[in-house]
Wavefront OBJ file of the C-alpha trace (Angstrom):
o trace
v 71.101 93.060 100.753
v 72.956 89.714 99.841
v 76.397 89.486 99.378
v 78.877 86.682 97.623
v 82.404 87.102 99.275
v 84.451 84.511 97.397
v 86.792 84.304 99.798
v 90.484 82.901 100.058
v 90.298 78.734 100.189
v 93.663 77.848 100.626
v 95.769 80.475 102.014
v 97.254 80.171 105.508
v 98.626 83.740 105.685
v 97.320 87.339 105.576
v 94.195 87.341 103.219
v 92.645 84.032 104.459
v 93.189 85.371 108.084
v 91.083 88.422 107.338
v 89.018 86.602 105.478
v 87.847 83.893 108.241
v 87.393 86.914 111.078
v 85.926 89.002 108.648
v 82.575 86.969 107.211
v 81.041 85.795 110.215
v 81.114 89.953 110.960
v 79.006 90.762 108.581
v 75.532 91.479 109.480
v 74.045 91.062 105.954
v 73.259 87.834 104.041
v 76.685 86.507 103.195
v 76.877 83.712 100.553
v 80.488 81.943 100.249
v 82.453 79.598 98.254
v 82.521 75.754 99.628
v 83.470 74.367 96.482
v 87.531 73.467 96.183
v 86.688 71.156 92.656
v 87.930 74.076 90.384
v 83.947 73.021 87.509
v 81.904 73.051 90.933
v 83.187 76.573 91.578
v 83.196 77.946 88.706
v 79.188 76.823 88.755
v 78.755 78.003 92.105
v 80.352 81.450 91.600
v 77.803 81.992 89.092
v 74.858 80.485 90.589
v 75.643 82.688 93.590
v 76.281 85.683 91.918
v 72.433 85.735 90.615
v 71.394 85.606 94.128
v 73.430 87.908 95.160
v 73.432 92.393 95.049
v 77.361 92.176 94.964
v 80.704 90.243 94.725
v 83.485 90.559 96.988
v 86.358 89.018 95.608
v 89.051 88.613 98.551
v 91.545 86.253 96.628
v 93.449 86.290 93.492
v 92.669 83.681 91.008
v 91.032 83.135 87.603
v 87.802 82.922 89.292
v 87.917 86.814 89.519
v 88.076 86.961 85.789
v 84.836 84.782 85.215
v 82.985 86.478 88.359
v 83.744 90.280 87.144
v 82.550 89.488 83.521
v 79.631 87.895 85.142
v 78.793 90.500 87.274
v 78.957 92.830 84.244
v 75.961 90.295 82.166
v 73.698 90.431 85.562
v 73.994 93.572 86.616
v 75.727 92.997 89.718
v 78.652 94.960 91.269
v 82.113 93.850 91.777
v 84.474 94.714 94.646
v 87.960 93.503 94.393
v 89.582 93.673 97.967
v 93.416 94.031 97.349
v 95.382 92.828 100.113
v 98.310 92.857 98.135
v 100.147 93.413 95.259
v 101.671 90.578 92.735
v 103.340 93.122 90.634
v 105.232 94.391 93.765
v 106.236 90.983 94.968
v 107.170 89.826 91.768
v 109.461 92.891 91.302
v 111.234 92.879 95.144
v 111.637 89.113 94.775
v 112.693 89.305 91.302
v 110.430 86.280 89.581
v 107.848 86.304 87.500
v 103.964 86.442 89.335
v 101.581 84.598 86.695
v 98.959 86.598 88.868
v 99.834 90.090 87.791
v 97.471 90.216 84.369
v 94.432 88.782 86.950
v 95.731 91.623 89.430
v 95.144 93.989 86.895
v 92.038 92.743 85.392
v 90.764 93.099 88.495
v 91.841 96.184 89.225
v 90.005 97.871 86.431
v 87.380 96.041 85.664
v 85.809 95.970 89.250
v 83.767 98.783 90.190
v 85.700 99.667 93.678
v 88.915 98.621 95.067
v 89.340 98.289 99.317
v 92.940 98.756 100.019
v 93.825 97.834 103.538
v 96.317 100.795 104.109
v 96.426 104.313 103.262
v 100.080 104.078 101.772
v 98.607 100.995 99.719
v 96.436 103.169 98.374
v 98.690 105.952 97.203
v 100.471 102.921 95.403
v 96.876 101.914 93.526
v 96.312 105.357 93.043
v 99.972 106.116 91.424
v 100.942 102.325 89.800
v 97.633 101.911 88.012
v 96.479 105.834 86.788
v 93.356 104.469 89.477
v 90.662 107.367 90.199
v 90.608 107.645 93.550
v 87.221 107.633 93.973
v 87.286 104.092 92.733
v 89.316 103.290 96.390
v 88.428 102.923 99.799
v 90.596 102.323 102.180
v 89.440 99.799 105.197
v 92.576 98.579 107.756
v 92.499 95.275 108.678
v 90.718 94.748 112.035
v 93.306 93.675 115.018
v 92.009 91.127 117.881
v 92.919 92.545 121.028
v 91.840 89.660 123.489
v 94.166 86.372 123.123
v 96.901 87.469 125.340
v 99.396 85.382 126.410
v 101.627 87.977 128.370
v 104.766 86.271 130.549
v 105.794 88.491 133.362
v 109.959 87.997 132.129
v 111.004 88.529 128.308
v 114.428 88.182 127.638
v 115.582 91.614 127.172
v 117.946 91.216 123.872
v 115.347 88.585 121.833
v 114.265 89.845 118.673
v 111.760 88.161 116.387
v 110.390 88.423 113.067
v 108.368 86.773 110.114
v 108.394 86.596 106.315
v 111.052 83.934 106.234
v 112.989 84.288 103.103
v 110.991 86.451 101.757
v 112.821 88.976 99.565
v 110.364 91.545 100.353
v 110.716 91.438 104.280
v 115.021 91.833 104.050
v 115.657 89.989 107.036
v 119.093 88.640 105.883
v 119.500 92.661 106.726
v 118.243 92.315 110.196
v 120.984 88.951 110.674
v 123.728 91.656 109.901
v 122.650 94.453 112.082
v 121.974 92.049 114.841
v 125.064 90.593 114.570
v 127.057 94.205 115.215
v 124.834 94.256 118.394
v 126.164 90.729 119.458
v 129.833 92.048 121.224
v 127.301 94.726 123.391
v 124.372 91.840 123.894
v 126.365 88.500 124.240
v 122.916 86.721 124.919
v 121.207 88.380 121.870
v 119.036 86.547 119.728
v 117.172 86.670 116.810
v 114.049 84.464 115.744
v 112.829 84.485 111.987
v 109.188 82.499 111.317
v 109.421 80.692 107.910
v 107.124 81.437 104.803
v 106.063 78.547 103.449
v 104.970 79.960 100.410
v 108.545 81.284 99.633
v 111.507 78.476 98.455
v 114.485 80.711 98.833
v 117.575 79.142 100.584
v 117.451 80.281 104.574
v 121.369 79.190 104.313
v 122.854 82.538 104.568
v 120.586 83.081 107.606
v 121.328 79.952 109.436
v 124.904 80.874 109.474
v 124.687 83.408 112.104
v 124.236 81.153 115.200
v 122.117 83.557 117.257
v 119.360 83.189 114.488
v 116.400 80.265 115.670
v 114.885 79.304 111.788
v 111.888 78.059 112.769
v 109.122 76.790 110.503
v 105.144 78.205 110.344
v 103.189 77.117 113.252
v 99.329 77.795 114.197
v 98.204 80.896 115.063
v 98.212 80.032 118.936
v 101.273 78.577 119.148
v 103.017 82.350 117.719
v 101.396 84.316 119.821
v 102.516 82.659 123.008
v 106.117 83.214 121.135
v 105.776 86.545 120.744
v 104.621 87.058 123.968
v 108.341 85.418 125.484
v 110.192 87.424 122.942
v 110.996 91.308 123.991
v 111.080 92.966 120.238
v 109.290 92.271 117.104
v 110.899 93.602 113.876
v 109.416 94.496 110.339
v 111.911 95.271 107.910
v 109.950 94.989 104.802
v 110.676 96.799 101.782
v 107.024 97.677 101.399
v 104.006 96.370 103.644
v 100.316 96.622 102.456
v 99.179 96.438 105.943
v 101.107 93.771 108.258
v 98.561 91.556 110.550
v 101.774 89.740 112.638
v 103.105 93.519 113.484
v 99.577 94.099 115.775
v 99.957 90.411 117.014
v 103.249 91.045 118.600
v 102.362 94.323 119.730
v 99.485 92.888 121.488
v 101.494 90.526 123.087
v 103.456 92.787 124.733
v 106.650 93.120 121.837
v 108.234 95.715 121.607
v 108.348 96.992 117.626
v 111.234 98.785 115.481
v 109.404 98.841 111.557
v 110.381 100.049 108.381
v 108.794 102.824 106.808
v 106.702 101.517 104.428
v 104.067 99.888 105.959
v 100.807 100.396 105.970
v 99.932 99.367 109.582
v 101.148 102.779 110.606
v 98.020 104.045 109.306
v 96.810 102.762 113.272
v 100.027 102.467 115.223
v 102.071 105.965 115.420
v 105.392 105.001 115.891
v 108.060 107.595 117.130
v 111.062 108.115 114.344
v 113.510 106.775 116.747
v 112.197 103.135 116.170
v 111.412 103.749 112.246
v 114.074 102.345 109.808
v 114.418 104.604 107.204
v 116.788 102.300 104.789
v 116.407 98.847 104.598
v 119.820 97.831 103.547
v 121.782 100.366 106.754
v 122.596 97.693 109.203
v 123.630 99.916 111.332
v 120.290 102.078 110.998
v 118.645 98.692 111.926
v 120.930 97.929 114.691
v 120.338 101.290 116.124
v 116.645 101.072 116.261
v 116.470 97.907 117.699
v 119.463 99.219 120.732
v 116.639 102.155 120.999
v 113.860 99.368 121.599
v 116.014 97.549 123.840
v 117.100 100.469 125.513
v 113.598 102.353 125.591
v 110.842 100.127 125.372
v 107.531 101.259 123.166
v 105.065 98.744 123.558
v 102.856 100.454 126.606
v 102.862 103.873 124.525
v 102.040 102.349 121.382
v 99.310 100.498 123.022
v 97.422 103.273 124.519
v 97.503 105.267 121.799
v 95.618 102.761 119.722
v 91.542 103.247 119.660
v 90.542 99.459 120.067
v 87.386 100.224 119.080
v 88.317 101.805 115.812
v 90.788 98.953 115.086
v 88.256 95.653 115.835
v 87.529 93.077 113.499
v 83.685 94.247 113.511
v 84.728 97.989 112.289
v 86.628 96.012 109.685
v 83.214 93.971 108.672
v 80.861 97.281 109.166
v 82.886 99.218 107.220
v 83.047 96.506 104.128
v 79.465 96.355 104.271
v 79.148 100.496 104.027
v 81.557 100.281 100.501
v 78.611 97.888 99.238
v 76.115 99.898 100.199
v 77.247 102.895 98.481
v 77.684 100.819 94.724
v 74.726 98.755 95.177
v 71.734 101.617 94.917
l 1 2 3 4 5 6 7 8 9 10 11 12 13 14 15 16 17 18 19 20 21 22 23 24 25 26 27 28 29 30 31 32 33 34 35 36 37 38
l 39 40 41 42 43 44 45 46 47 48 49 50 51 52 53 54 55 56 57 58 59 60 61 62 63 64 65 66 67 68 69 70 71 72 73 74 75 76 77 78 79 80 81 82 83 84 85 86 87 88 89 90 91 92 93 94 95 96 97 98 99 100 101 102 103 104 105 106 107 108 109 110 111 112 113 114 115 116 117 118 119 120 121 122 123 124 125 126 127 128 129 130 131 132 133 134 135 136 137 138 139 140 141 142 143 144 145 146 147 148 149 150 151 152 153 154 155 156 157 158 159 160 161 162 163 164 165 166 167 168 169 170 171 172 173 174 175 176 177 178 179 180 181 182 183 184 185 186 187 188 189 190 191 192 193 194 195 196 197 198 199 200 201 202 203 204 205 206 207 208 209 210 211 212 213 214 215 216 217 218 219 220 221 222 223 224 225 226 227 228 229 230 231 232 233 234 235 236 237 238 239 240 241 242 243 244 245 246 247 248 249 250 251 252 253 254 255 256 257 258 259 260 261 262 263 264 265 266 267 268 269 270 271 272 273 274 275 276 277 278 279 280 281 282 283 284 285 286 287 288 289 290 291 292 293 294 295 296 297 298 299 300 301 302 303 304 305 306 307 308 309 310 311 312 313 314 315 316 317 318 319 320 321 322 323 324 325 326
């Protein structure tokens, strides 16, 4: 069986991440996209896709448009592997995606859909009138090995990404941290940037226990993690949430919102579960219950590493194109 994956070129964050740790997993003929010169792709994409059984488009461009209309002339099948949602972003952060329309050509025009949570799923499912038998749902693999684990966290340091990200609400996490900050006088708080994101951090910088620091390499975050004591999602909603296993594996601590899908793998007790976004003092509870009672050794042996590795993630793709491609 042979395979295109036209995978993510120039994405730093979530879908090119799977994407590189993903392909080399895959223990079928795998053809991918080396062309960035937008004619040369377009060529190879179709070249490629009469070679190959099926498509696995892991990004979001007009290239899906040309491959799933080309898939339909050959007689190939299509897989569109939704790692998020443009309509959803576009609506938290309240501007306009272009992507959307390709988003939802591709959602019914492909002949399955891999959703990396179950919650993202139900979303498909209930957004787009989706059959469900049209969806599978594969989690993201999780790489359990790179540890850099320090013997002393600081007990009150709290991190999180997203940046300025509408959809991660962190501005909310400043506010609730900052009630903690006559208990904690040596609290602090460290928010990642999103570089794909332009929103002013000013509101956020104003709080002088916050650290603003920019993107770094992959390395370079984990060994962050592993000096900080508690890592924080408060995301509206979450398709899956890649950095929330990182920190957990480096020996974080974790107080998440509800929606997000990585709880399909990590079952985290209510007491460290934010149930609204926007209640700083919900959020400032939950992270005094981290803080107080920490959750990383629990969470961590209740996790089947196994079941949750990078090669699951790549058998299990290549069982969704075995079942369309007969």
């Amino acid at each position: 069986m042979k395979i295109l994956y036209v995978q993510n070129l120039f994405g730093a964050l979530g879908p090119a991440k799977v994407d590189e740790k993903v392909i080399p997993l895959i223990k079928e003929k795998v053809f991918v996209i080396k062309s960035k010169n937008k004619i040369l792709k377009a060529f190879e994409i179709l070249v490629k896709i009469i070679l190959s059984d099926c498509v696995i488009l892991s990004s979001l461009s007009n290239f899906n448009i040309l491959a799933i209309k080309a898939t339909k002339i050959f007689r190939k099948k299509s897989i569109y592997f939704m790692h998020g949602s443009a309509e959803m972003e576009s609506i938290l952060n309240g501007i306009h995606n272009s992507q959307k329309n390709i988003e939802e050509f591709s959602i019914y025009k492909s002949d399955k859909i891999i959703c990396v949570s179950k919650m993202f799923c139900e979303y498909v499912i209930n957004n787009y009138q989706i059959s469900k038998e049209k969806i599978s749902v594969i989690n993201n693999g999780i790489e359990w090995s790179e540890q850099f684990l320090y013997d002393k966290k600081c007990k009150h340091s709290i991190i999180t990404t997203g940046g300025t990200d509408k959809r991660k609400n962190n501005i909310e996490i400043c506010k609730a941290v900052d009630l903690l900050k006559s208990k904690y006088d040596d609290i602090s708080l460290t928010i990642i940037d999103n570089p794909s994101c332009n929103f002013s951090n000013e509101p956020m910088l104003k709080y002088p226990f916050v650290n603003y620091l920019q993107s770094m390499e992959q390395k370079e975050l984990f060994k962050l993690f592993a000096k900080t004591n508690i890592y924080i999602q408060n995301s509206y909603y979450e398709t899956f949430g890649l950095a929330i296993a990182e920190a957990l594996n480096q020996g974080c601590n974790l107080v998440l919102a509800k929606d997000i899908g990585i709880r399909d793998v990590i079952n985290l007790p209510n007491e460290y579960i934010i149930e609204d976004n926007d209640n700083i003092e919900e959020i400032a509870e939950k992270i005094e219950n981290a803080i107080i009672k920490p959750n990383n050794k629990l969470l961590l042996e209740g996790i089947d590493k196994n079941k949750t590795s990078w090669q699951n993630c790549a058998n299990n793709i290549v069982s969704v194109v075995k079942e369309i491609v007969k």
